[in-house]
C-alpha positions as CSV (number, residue, x, y, z in Angstrom):
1,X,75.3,95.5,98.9
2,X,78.9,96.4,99.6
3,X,81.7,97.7,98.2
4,X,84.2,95.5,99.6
5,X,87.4,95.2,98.0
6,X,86.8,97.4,95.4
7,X,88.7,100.7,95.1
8,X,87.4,103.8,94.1
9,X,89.2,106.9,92.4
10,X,87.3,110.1,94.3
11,X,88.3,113.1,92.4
12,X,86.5,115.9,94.3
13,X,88.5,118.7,95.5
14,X,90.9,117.9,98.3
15,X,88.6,120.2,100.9
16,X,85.2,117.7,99.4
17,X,86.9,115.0,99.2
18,X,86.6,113.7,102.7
19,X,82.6,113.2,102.6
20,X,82.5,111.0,99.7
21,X,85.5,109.0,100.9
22,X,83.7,108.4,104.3
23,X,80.5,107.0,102.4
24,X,82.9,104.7,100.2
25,X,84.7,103.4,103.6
26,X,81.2,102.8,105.3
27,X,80.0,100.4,102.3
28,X,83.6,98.6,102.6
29,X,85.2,100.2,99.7
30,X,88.9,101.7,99.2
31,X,88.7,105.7,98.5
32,X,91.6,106.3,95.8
33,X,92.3,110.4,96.3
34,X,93.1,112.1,93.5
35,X,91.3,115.5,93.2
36,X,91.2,116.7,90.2
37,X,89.4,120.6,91.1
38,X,90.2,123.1,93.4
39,X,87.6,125.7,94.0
40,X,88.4,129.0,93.6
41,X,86.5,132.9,94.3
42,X,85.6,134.8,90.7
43,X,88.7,136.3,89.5
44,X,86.2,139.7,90.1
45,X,84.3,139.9,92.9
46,X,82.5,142.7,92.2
47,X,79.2,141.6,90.7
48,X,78.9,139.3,94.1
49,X,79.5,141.9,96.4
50,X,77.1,143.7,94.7
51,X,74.2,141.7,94.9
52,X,74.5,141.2,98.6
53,X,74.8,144.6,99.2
54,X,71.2,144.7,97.8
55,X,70.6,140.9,99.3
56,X,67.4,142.4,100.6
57,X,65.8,143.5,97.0
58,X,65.2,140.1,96.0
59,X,62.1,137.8,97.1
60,X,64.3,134.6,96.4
61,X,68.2,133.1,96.7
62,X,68.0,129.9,95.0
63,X,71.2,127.0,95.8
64,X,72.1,125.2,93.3
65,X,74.7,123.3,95.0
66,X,76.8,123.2,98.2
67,X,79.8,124.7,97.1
68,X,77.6,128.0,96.0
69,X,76.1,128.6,99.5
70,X,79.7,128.3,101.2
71,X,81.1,130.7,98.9
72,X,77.8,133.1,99.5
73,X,77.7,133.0,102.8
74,X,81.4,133.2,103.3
75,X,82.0,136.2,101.0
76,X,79.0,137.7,102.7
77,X,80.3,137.4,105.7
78,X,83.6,139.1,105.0
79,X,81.4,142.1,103.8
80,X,79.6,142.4,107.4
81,X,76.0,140.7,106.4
82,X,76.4,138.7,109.4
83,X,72.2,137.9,109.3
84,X,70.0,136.8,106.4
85,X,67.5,139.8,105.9
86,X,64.0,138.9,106.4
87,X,61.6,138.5,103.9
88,X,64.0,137.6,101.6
89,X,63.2,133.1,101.2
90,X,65.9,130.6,100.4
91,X,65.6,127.4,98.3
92,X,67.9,124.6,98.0
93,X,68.6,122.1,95.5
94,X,68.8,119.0,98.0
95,X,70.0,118.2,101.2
96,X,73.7,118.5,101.4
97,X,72.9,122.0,100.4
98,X,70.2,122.7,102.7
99,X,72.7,121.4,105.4
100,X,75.5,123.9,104.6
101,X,73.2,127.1,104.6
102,X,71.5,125.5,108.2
103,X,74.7,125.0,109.0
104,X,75.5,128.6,108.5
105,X,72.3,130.1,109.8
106,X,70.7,130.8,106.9
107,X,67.2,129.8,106.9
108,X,65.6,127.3,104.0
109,X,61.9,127.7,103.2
110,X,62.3,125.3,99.9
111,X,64.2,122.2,99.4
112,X,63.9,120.4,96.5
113,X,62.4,116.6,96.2
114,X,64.2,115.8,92.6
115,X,67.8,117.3,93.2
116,X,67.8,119.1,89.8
117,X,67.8,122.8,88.6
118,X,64.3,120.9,87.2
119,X,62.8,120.0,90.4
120,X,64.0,123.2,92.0
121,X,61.8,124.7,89.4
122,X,58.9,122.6,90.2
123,X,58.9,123.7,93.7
124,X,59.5,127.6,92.8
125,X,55.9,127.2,90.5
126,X,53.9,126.2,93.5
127,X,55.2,129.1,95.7
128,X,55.0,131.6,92.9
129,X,57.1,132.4,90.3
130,X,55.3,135.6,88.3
131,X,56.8,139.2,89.3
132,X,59.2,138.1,91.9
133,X,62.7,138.8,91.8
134,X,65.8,136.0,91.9
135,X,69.2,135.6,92.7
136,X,71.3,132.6,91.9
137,X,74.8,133.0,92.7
138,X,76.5,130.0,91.1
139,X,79.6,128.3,89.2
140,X,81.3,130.1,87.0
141,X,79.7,127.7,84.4
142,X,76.5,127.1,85.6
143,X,73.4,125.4,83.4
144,X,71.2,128.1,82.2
145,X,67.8,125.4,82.6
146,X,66.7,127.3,85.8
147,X,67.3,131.0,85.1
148,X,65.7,130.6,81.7
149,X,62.9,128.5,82.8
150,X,62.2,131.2,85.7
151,X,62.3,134.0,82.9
152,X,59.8,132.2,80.9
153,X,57.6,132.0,84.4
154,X,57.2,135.8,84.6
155,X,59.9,136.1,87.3
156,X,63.4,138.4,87.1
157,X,66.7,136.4,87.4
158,X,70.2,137.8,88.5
159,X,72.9,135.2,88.2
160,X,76.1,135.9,89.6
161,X,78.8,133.9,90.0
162,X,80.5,132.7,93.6
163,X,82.9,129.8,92.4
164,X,85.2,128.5,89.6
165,X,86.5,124.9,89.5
166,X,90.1,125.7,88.7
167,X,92.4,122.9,88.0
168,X,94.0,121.0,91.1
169,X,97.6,121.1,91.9
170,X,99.4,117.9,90.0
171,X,100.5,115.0,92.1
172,X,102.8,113.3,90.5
173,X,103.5,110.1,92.2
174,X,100.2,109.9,92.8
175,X,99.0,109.7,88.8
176,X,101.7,107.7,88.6
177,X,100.1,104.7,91.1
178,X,96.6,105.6,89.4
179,X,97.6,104.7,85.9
180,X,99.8,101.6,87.3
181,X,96.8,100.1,89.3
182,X,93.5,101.6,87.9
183,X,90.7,101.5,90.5
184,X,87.7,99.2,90.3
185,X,85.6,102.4,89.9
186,X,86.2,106.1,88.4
187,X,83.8,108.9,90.4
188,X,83.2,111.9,88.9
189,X,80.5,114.9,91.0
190,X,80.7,117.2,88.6
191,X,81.7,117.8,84.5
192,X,84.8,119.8,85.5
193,X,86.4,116.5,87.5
194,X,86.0,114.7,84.5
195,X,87.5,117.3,82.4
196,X,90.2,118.2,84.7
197,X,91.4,114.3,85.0
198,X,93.3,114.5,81.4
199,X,95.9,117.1,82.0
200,X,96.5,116.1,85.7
201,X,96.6,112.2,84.5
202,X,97.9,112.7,81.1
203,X,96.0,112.0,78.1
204,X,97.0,108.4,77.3
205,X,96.6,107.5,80.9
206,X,93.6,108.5,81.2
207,X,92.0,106.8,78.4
208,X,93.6,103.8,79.2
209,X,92.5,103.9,82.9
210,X,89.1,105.0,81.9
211,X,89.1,102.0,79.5
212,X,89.6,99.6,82.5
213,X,87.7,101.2,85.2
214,X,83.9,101.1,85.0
215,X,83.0,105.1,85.4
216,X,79.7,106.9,87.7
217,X,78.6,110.1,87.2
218,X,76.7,111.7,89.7
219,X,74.0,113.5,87.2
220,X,73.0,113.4,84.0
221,X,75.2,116.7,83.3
222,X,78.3,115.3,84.1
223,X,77.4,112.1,82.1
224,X,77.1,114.0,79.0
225,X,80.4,115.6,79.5
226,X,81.8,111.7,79.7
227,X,79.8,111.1,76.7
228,X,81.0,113.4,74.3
229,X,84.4,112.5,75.0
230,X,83.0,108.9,73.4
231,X,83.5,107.3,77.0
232,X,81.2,104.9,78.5
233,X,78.7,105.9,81.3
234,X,78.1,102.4,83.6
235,X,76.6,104.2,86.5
236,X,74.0,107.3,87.1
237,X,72.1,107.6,90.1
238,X,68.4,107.9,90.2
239,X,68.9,110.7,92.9
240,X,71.3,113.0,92.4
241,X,73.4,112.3,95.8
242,X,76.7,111.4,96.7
243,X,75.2,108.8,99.0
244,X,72.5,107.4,96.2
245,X,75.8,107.2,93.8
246,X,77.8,105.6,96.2
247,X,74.5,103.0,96.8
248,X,74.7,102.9,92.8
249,X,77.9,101.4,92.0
250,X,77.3,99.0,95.3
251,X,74.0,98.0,93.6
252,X,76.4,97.1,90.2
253,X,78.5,95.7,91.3
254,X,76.4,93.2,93.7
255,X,74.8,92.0,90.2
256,X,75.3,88.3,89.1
257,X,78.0,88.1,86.4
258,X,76.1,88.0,82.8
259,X,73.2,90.0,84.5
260,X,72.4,92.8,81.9
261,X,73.3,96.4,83.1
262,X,70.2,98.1,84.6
């Protein structure tokens, strides 16, 4: 299954972008740039700093993504914590995750098997969830699923956020190519990109290049944000992954014309 000759329209940020790209490119595939976030500190820092002043208070830091444990562990570093306190355990939604807090030196005890705030939650019951104390430093729009399911277990939640997804700089010439030539395939990692592609593309464009494109989504969460604009979903991963979306849309498109969609 390859992706040859098709192109697809990445719209990570511009500092992301580069990961998904490479995985396009290895399954013979045309990345189309176009980033449609930019990732961005809190406007106020202050609740942040002030849970890793106290870092050491909590029995868990839970990872819900990537982006959350660079923005952690880089503000933390700019405030001196230049070691992750013992005693204090770190889970991890999935892999790329677990690689950028390695990465950083920051030990993982949990990583989760279904790449969901879900099957985080599934791992957290069997270490014990009753009486201990959590922080998940997150997007500035975050799911509630995991601190509310972690409330209900007996356990004590502190969210706090790390990162916004602001909107990306406008390239002009660029939307301009996009709506000329629409790629074979639109990928959106998050519900932000999707919402973020409008102003940046223009609202006509977009629908019309949405219209001819077939469209992934990387989760169920950013589906639903497709959805309730009333656009079609062609392509969700079983495994929330860049790489398992990227094997996705490869496995799609490899079907025999008339096939019906999986």
């Amino acid at each position: 299954m390859t992706l040859s000759g098709k192109r697809i329209l990445i719209t990570r940020s511009e500092e992301q972008a580069e990961e998904l790209a490479s995985l396009v490119r290895r399954a013979g595939g045309t990345p189309v740039l176009f980033p449609t976030i930019r990732l961005v500190p809190p406007d106020d820092c202050g609740p942040l700093d002030r849970e890793i002043a106290r870092l050491s208070s909590f029995d868990w830091v839970l990872f819900t993504s990537a982006n959350a444990a660079r923005f952690f562990c880089e503000r933390a570093a700019r405030l001196g914590r230049v070691s992750w306190p013992g005693g204090v355990h770190v889970a991890s939604v999935g892999p790329g995750t677990t690689r950028e807090l390695t990465s950083r030196g920051v030990p993982v005890r949990v990583t989760a098997s279904r790449h969901t705030a879900e099957g985080l939650f599934e791992e957290l019951q069997f270490a014990g969830i009753p009486g201990k104390r959590f922080l998940l430093p997150r997007a500035e729009e975050g799911r509630e699923i995991l601190p509310e399911a972690i409330a209900r277990g007996g356990g004590e939640v502190v969210s706090v956020v790390v990162y916004r997804n602001g909107l990306a700089e406008k390239d002009d010439d660029a939307a301009m190519e996009i709506a000329a030539n629409p790629p074979d395939v639109c990928t959106f990692a998050s519900p932000s990109a999707f919402r973020n592609l409008f102003p940046l593309l223009g609202e006509d464009n977009a629908r019309e290049m949405l219209s001819k494109s077939l469209v992934a989504a990387i989760g169920e969460v950013t589906a639903q944000a497709v959805k309730r604009r009333d656009f079609r979903v062609d392509i969700v991963p079983e495994t929330y992954t860049l790489k398992a979306m990227v094997d996705a849309i490869a496995a799609f498109l490899s079907r025999p014309a008339g096939d019906p969609k999986p």
